[in-house]
KENU-873151 format. One record per residue (C-alpha): x, y, z; residue in three letters. Coordinates in pm, whole numbers, padded with zeros to 5 digits, always signed. Each point is the difference from the previous one (the first is absolute). Layout:
N
XYZALA
...
This chain:
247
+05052-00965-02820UNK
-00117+00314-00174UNK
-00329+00111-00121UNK
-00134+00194-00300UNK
-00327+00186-00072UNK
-00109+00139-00348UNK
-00266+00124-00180UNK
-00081-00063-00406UNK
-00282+00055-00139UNK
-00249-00323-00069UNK
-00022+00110-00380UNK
+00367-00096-00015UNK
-00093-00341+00146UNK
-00250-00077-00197UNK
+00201+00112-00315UNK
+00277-00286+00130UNK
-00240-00291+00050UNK
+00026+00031+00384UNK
-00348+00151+00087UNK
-00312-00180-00210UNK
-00172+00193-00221UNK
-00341+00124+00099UNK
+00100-00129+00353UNK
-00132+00342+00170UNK
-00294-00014-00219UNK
-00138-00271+00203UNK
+00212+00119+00403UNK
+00097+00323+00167UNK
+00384-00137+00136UNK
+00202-00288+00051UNK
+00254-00032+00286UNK
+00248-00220+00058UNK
-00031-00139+00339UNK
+00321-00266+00033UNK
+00223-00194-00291UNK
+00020-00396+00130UNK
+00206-00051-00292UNK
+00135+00155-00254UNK
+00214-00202-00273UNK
+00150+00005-00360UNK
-00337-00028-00200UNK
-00284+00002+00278UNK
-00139+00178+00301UNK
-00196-00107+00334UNK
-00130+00357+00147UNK
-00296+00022+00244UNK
-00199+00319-00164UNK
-00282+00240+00138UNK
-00215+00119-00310UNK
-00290+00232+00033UNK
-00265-00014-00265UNK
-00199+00273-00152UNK
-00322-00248+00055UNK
-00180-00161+00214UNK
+00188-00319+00109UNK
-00162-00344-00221UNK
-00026-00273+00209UNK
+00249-00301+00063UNK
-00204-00255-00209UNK
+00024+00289-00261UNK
+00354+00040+00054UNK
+00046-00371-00010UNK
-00198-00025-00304UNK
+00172+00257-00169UNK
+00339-00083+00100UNK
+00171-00177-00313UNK
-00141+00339-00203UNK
+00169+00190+00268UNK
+00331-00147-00037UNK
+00030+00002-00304UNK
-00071+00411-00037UNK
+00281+00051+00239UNK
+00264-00218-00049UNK
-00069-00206+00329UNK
+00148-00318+00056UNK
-00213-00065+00288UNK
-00245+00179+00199UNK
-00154+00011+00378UNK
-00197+00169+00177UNK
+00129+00056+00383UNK
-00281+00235+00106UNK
-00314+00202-00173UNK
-00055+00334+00125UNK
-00379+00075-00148UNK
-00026+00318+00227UNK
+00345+00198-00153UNK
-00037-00192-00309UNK
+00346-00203+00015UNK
+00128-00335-00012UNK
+00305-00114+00120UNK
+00171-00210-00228UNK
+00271-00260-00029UNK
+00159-00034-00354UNK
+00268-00166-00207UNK
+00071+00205-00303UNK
+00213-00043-00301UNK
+00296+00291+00008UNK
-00067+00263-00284UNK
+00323+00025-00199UNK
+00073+00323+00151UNK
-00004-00162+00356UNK
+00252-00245-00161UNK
+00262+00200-00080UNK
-00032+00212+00289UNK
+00043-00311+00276UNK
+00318-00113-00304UNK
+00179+00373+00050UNK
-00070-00017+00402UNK
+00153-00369-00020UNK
-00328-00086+00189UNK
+00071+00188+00317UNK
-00290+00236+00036UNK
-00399-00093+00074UNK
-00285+00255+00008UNK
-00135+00056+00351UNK
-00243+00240+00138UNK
-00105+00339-00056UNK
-00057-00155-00366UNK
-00326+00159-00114UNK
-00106-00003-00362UNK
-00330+00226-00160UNK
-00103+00125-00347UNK
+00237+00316+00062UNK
+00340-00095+00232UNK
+00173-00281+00099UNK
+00214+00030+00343UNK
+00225-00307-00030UNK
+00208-00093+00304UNK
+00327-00250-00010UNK
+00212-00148+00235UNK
+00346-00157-00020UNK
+00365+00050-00037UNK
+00175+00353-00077UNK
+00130-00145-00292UNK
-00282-00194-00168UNK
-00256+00286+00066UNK
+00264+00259-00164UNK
+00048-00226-00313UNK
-00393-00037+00005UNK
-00027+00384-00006UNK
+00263+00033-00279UNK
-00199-00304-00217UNK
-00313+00312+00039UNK
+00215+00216-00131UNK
+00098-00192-00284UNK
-00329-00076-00104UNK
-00043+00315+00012UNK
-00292-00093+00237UNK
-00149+00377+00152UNK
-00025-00017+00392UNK
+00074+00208+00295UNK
+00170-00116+00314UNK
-00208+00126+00342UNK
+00181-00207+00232UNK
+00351-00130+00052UNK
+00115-00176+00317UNK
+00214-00214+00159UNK
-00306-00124+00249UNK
-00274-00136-00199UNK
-00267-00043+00258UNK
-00037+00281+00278UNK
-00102-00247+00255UNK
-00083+00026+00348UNK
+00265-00045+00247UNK
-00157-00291+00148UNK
+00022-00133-00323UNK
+00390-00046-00043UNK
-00033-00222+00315UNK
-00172-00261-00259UNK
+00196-00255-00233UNK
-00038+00076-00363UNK
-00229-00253-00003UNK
-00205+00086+00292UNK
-00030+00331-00171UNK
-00164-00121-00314UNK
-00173-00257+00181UNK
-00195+00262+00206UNK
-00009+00271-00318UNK
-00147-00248-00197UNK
-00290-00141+00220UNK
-00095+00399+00126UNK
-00050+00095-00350UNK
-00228-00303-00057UNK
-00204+00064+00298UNK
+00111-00297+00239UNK
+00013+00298+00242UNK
-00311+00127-00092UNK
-00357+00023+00233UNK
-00144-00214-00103UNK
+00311-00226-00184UNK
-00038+00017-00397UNK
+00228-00307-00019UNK
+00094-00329+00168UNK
+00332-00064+00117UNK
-00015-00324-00278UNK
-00088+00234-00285UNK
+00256+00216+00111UNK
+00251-00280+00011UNK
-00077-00121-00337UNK
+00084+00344-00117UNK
+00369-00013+00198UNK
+00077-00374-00093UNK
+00029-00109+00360UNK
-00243-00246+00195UNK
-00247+00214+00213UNK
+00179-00160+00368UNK
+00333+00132-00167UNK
-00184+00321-00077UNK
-00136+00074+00340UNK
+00265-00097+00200UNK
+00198+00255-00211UNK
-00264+00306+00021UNK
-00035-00089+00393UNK
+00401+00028+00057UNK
-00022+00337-00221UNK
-00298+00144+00183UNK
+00222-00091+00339UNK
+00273+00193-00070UNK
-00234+00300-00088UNK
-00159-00019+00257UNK
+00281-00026+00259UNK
+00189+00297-00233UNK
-00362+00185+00077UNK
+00004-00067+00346UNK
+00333+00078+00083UNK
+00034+00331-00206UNK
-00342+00102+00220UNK
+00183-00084+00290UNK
+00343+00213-00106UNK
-00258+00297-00048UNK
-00164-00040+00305UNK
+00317+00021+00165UNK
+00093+00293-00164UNK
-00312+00159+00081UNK
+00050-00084+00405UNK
+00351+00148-00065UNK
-00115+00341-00163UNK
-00310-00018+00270UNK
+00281-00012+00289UNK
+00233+00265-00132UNK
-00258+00219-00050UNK
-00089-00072+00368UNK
+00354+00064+00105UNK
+00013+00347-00160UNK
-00326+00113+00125UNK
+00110-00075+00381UNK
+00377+00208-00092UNK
C-alpha cells in the first residue's frame, strides 16, 4: 500500500461540483475523519466540521434536517457527537459521488479511498489517499488530464507513521482502536458508548469490546515489555559505567 498527499485549492472544488457552494460561508473547515465505504456512485465518511457559529441545537438540527440535505447533496445524515464549546459536530454521512469523484474512482479501477490528514477550508484542500502503486499513479495521471491544478506534499510507501506498538495490532485491531480514540471512547469522561460506537463499525458491541480489549492487550504487553528492554539497558550502561570507574 502507498499513500498520497496533495494540496488544490477549494476554488477548484467548488468550480467541479465537489465542495458546495457557500459551504464556508456558513463553517471554518471540514475534515475527513475515516471512509466506511466508498463505492461507484455513493460515499459513507464519518466527518468533523467546524462552524463559523454558534452550534443550533439537536431539535434544531433535527428540525432542519431534510433542508439540510438537500443543500448538500446528503443522502443521509447523523449526528455522532456535538461539540458546543469548539463549535463542531461530528458527523456521519452518505453522499451522492460528484461526477468528478466518478471518474476518478473509474481511472483508479476503484483501488484508492481518502484517509486522514484530509482537511478542507475556504483557501486549501490537503487531500490524502491510500492504495495500490498502480491505481494511485493512474489517479494522479486522471489530475493531470483534467488538467486539475494540485501539488503533491507527500509521497510514501507507509501511509500511517504509527507507533511501533501499533504494528503488533491486526489491521483490524488498528482501526478498531483509531476509530473509537478519535470519537472519545478513550476520553475522561467517555464522549461515546461502546454501542454507539459499534453501530458506527457494524459489529455488535460484545464483538466490539472483546476486539478493543485483545488490541489494548497486546499494547499493553508491547508497552510493558519495551519498558522492561530499556530498563535493562539502563542497568547495563549503569554497570559498565561502574566497571570503568573501578579500572
Amino acid at each position: 500500500m502507498r499513500a498520497v498527499t496533495i494540496e488544490i485549492a477549494t476554488d477548484v472544488l467548488v468550480t467541479l461540483g465537489i465542495v458546495p457552494a457557500r459551504f464556508f460561508d456558513r463553517y471554518e473547515e471540514v475534515e475527513l475523519m475515516e471512509t466506511l465505504r466508498l463505492e461507484q456512485g455513493w460515499r459513507l465518511q464519518l466527518l468533523r466540521v467546524r462552524s463559523r457559529r454558534a452550534l443550533r441545537s439537536l431539535r434544531e438540527l433535527e428540525r432542519d434536517s431534510r433542508e439540510i440535505r438537500h443543500r448538500y447533496g446528503l443522502q443521509s445524515l447523523e449526528v455522532v457527537e456535538r461539540r458546543p464549546r469548539t463549535r463542531e459536530w461530528i458527523v456521519l454521512v452518505r453522499q451522492k459521488n460528484p461526477e468528478f469523484i466518478e471518474r476518478l474512482i473509474t481511472s483508479s479501477g476503484g483501488g484508492i479511498a481518502p484517509v486522514a490528514p484530509f482537511r478542507i477550508d475556504a483557501d486549501r484542500t490537503v487531500a490524502s489517499f491510500r492504495g495500490e502503486p498502480g491505481p494511485i499513479r493512474r489517479a494522479l495521471k486522471r489530475l493531470e488530464r483534467e488538467e486539475l491544478p494540485f501539488r503533491i506534499l507527500r509521497s510514501s510507501a507507509h501511509p500511517y507513521s504509527a507507533a511501533r506498538a501499533v504494528a503488533s495490532l491486526t489491521p483490524k485491531q488498528a482501526v478498531a482502536i483509531a476509530r473509537a480514540w478519535t470519537l472519545g471512547y478513550y476520553a475522561v469522561p467517555r464522549r461515546i458508548t461502546l454501542t454507539r460506537l459499534s453501530k458506527l463499525s457494524g459489529q455488535s458491541p460484545p464483538a466490539l469490546g472483546k476486539m478493543l480489549r485483545r488490541a489494548e492487550g497486546r499494547l499493553v504487553t508491547r508497552f510493558l515489555s519495551e519498558e522492561e528492554g530499556a530498563a535493562a539497558s539502563d542497568r547495563a550502561q549503569g554497570s559498565l559505567a561502574s566497571r570503568s570507574a573501578e579500572s
